[in-house]
Chimera marker file (.cmm) of the C-alpha trace (Angstrom):
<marker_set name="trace">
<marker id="1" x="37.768" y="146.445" z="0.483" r="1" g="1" b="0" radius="0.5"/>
<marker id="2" x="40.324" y="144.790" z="2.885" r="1" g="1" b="0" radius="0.5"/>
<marker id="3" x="41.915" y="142.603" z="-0.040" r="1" g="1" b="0" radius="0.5"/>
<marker id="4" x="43.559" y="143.327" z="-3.940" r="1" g="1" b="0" radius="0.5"/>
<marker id="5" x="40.689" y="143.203" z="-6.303" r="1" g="1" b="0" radius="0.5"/>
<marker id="6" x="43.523" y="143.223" z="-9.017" r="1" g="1" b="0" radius="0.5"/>
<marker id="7" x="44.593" y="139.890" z="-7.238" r="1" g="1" b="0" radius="0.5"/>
<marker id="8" x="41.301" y="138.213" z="-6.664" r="1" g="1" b="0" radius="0.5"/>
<marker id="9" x="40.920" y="138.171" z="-10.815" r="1" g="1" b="0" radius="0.5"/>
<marker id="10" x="44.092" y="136.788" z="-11.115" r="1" g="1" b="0" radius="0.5"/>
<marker id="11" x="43.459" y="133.798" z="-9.109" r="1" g="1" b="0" radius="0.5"/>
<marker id="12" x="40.019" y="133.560" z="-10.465" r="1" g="1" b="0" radius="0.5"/>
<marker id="13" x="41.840" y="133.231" z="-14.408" r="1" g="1" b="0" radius="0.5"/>
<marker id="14" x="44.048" y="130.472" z="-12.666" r="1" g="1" b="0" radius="0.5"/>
<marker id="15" x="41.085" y="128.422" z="-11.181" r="1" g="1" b="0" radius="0.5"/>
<marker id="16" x="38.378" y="128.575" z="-14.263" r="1" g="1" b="0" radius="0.5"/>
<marker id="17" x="38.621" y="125.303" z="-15.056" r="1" g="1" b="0" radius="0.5"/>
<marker id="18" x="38.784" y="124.206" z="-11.572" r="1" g="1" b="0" radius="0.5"/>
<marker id="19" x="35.775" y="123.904" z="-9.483" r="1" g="1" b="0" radius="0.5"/>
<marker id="20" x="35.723" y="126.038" z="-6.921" r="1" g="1" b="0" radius="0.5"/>
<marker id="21" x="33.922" y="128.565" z="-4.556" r="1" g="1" b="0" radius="0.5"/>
<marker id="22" x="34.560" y="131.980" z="-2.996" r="1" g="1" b="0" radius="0.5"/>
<marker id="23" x="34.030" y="133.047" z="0.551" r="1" g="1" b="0" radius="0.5"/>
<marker id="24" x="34.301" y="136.775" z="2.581" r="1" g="1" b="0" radius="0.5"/>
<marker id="25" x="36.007" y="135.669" z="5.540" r="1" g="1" b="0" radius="0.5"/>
<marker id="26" x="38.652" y="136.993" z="8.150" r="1" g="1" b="0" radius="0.5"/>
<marker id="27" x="38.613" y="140.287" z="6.594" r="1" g="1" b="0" radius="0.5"/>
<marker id="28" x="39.797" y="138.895" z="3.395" r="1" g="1" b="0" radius="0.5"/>
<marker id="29" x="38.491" y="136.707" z="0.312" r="1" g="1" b="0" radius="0.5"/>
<marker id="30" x="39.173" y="132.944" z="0.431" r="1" g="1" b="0" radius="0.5"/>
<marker id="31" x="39.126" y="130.475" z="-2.192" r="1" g="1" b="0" radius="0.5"/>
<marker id="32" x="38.077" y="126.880" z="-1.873" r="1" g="1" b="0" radius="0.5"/>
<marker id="33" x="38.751" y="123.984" z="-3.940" r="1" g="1" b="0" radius="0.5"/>
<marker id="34" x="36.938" y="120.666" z="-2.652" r="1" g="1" b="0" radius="0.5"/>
<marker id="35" x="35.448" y="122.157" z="0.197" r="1" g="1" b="0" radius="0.5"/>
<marker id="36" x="39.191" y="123.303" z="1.508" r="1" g="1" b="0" radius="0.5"/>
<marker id="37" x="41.045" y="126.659" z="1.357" r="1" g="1" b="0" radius="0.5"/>
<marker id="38" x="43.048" y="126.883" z="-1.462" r="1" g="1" b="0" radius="0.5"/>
<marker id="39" x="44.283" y="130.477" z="-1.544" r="1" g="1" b="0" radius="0.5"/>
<marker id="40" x="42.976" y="133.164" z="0.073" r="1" g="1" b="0" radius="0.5"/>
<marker id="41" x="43.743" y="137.249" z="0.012" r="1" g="1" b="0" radius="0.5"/>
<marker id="42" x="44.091" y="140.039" z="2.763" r="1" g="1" b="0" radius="0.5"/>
<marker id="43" x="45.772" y="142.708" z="3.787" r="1" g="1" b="0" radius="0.5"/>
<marker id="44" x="48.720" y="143.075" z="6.606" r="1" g="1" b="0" radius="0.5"/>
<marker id="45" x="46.983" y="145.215" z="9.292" r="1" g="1" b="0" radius="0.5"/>
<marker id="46" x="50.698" y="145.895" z="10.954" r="1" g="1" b="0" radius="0.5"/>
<marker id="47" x="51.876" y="146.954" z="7.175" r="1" g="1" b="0" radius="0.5"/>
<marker id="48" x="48.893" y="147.474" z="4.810" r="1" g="1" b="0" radius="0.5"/>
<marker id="49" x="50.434" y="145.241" z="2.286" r="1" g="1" b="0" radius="0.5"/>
<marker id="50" x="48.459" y="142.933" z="0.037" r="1" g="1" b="0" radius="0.5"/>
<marker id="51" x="49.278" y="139.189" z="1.002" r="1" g="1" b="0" radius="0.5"/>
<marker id="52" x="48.508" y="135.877" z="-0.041" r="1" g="1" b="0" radius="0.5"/>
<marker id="53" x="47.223" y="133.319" z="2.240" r="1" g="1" b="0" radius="0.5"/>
<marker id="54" x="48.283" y="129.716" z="0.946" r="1" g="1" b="0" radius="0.5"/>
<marker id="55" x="48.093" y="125.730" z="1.424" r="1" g="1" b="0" radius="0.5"/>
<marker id="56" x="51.213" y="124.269" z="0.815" r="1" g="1" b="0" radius="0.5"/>
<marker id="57" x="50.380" y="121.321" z="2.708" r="1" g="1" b="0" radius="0.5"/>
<marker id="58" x="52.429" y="119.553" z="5.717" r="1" g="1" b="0" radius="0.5"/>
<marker id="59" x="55.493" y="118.194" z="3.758" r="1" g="1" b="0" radius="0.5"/>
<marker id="60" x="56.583" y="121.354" z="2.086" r="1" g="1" b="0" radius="0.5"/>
<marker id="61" x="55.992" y="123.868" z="4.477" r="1" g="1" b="0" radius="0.5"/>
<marker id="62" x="59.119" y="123.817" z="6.059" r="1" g="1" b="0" radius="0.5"/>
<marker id="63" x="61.014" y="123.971" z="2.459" r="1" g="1" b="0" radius="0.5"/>
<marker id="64" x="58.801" y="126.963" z="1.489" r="1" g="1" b="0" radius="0.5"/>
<marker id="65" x="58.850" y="128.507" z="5.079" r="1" g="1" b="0" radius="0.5"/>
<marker id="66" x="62.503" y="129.568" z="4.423" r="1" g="1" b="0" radius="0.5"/>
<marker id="67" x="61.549" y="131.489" z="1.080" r="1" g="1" b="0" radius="0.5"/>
<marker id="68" x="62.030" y="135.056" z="0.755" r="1" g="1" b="0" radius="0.5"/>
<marker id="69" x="58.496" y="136.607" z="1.390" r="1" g="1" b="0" radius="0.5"/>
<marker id="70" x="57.250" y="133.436" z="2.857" r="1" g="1" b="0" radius="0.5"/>
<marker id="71" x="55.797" y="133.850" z="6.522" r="1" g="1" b="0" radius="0.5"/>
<marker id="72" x="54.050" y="131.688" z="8.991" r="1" g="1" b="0" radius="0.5"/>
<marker id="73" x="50.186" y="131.730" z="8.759" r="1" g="1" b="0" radius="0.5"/>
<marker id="74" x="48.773" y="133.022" z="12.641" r="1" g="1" b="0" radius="0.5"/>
<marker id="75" x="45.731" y="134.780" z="12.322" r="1" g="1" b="0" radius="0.5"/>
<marker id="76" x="45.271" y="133.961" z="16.108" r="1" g="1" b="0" radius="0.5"/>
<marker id="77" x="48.445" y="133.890" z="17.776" r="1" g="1" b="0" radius="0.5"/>
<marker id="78" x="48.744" y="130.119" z="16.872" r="1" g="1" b="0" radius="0.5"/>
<marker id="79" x="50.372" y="128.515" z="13.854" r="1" g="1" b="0" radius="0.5"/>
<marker id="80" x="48.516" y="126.921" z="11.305" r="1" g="1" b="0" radius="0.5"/>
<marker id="81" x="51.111" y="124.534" z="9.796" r="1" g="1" b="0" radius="0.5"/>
<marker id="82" x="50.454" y="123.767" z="6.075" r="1" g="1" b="0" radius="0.5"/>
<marker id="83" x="50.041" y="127.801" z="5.416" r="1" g="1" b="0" radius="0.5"/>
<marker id="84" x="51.724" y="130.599" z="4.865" r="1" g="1" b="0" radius="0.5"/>
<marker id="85" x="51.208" y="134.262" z="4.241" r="1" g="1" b="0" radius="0.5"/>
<marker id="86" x="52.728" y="135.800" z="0.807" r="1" g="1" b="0" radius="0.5"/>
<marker id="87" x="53.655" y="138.990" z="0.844" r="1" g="1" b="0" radius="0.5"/>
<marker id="88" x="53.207" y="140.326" z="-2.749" r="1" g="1" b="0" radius="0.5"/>
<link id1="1" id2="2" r="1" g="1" b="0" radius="0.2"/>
<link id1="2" id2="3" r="1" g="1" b="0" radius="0.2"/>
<link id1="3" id2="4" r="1" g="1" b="0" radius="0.2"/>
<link id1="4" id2="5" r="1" g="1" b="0" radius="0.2"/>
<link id1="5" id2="6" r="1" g="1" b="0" radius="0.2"/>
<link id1="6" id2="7" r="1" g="1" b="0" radius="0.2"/>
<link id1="7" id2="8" r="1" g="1" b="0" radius="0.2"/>
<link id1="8" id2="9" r="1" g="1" b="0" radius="0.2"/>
<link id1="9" id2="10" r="1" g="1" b="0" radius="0.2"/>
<link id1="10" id2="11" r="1" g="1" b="0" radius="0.2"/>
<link id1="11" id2="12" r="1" g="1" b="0" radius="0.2"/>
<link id1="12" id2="13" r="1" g="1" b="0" radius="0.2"/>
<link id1="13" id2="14" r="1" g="1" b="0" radius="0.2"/>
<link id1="14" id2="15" r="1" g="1" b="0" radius="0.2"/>
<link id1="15" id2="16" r="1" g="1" b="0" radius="0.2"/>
<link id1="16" id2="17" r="1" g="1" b="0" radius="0.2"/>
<link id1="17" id2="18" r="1" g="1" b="0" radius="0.2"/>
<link id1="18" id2="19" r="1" g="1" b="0" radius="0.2"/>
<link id1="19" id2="20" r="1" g="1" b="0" radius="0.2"/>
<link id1="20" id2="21" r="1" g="1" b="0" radius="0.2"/>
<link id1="21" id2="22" r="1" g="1" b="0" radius="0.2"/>
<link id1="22" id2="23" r="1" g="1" b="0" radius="0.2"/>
<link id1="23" id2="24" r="1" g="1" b="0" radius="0.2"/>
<link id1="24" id2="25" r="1" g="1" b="0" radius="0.2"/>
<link id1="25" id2="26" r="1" g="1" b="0" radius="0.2"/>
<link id1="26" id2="27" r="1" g="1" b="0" radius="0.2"/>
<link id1="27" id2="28" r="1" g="1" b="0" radius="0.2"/>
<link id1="28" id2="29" r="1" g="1" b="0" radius="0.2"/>
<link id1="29" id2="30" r="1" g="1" b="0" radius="0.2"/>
<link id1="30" id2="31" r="1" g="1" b="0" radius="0.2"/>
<link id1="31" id2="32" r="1" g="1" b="0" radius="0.2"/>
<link id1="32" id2="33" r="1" g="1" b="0" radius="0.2"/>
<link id1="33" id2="34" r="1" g="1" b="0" radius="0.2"/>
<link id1="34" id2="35" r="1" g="1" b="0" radius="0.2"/>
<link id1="35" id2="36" r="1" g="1" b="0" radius="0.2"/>
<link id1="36" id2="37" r="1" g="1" b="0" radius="0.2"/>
<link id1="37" id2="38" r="1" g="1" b="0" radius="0.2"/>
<link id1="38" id2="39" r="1" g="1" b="0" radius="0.2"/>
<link id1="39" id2="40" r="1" g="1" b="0" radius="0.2"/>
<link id1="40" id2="41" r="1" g="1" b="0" radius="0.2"/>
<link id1="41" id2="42" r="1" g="1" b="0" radius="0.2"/>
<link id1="42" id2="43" r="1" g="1" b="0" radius="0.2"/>
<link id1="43" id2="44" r="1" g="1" b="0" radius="0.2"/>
<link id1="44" id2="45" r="1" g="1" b="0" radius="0.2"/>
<link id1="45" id2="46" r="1" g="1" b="0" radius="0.2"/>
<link id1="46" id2="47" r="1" g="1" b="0" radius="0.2"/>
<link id1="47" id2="48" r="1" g="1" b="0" radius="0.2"/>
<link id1="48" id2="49" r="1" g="1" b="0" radius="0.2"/>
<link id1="49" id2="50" r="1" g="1" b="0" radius="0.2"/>
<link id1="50" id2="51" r="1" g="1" b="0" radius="0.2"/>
<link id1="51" id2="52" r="1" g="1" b="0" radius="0.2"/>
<link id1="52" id2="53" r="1" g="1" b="0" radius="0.2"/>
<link id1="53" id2="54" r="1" g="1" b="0" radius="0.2"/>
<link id1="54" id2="55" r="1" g="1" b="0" radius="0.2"/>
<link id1="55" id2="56" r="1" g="1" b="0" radius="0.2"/>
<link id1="56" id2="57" r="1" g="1" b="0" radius="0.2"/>
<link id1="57" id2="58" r="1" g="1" b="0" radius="0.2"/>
<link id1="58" id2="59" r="1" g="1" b="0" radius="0.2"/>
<link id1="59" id2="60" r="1" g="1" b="0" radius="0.2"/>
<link id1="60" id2="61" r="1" g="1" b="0" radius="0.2"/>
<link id1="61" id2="62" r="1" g="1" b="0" radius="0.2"/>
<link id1="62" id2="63" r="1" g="1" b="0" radius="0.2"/>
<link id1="63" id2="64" r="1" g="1" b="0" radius="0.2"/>
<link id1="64" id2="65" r="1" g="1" b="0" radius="0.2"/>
<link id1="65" id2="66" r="1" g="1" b="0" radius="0.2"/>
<link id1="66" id2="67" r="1" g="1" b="0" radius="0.2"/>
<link id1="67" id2="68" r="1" g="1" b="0" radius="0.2"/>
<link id1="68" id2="69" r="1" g="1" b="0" radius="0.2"/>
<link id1="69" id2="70" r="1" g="1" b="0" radius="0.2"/>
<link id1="70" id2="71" r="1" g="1" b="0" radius="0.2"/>
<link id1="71" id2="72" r="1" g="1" b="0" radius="0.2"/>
<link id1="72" id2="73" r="1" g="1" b="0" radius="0.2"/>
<link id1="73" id2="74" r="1" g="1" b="0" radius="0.2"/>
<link id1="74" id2="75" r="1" g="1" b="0" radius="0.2"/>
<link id1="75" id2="76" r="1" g="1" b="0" radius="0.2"/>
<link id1="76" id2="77" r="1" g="1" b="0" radius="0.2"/>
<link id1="77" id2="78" r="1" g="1" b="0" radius="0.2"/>
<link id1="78" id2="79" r="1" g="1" b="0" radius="0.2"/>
<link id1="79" id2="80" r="1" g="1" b="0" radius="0.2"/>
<link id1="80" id2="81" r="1" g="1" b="0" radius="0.2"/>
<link id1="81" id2="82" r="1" g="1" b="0" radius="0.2"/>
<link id1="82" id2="83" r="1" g="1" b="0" radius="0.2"/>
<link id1="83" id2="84" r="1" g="1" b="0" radius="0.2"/>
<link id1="84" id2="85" r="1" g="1" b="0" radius="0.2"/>
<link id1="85" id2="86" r="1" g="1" b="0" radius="0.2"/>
<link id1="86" id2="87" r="1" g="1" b="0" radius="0.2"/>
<link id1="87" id2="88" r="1" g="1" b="0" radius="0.2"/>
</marker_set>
C-alpha cells in the first residue's frame, strides 16, 4: 500500500457529511470534492514518509508555503501552485 491507511480513515471521518469520491492515483489515494482534488495521500519515495497532498488554493499558498512541514507540490518536475505536500 503506497499511502497511510491510518490516514485515509481520518480524512474519510472529516468528509462524511461532505460529498465526495475516492480515487487510486499517482501511487497514492486522492480525494475529490466537486469533481476537484481535495486532499490526497502518498508516500515520499526519497524518504518513505507518509505525506499529505493538499489544495490550498492560489491566494494562500504563498502564506502556507513558508510553514514548517509545508513543501511545494511537483510530482513532475513542475510546480503545481495551489498545492502542497504535508509531511506528517
Amino acid at each position: 500500500m503506497a499511502y497511510s491507511e491510518h490516514q485515509a480513515d481520518r480524512i474519510r471521518e472529516r468528509l462524511k457529511h461532505i460529498p465526495h469520491s475516492e480515487k487510486k492515483m499517482m501511487g497514492g489515494l486522492i480525494f475529490m470534492v466537486r469533481n476537484a482534488m481535495c486532499v490526497g495521500l502518498d508516500v515520499d519515495k526519497r524518504t518513505s514518509e507518509d505525506r499529505l497532498m493538499v489544495r490550498v488554493g492560489k491566494l494562500q499558498y504563498e502564506h502556507l508555503l513558508n510553514q514548517r512541514g509545508s513543501t511545494k507540490m511537483d510530482f513532475t518536475g513542475r510546480e503545481m501552485r495551489g498545492f502542497l505536500f504535508i509531511q506528517s
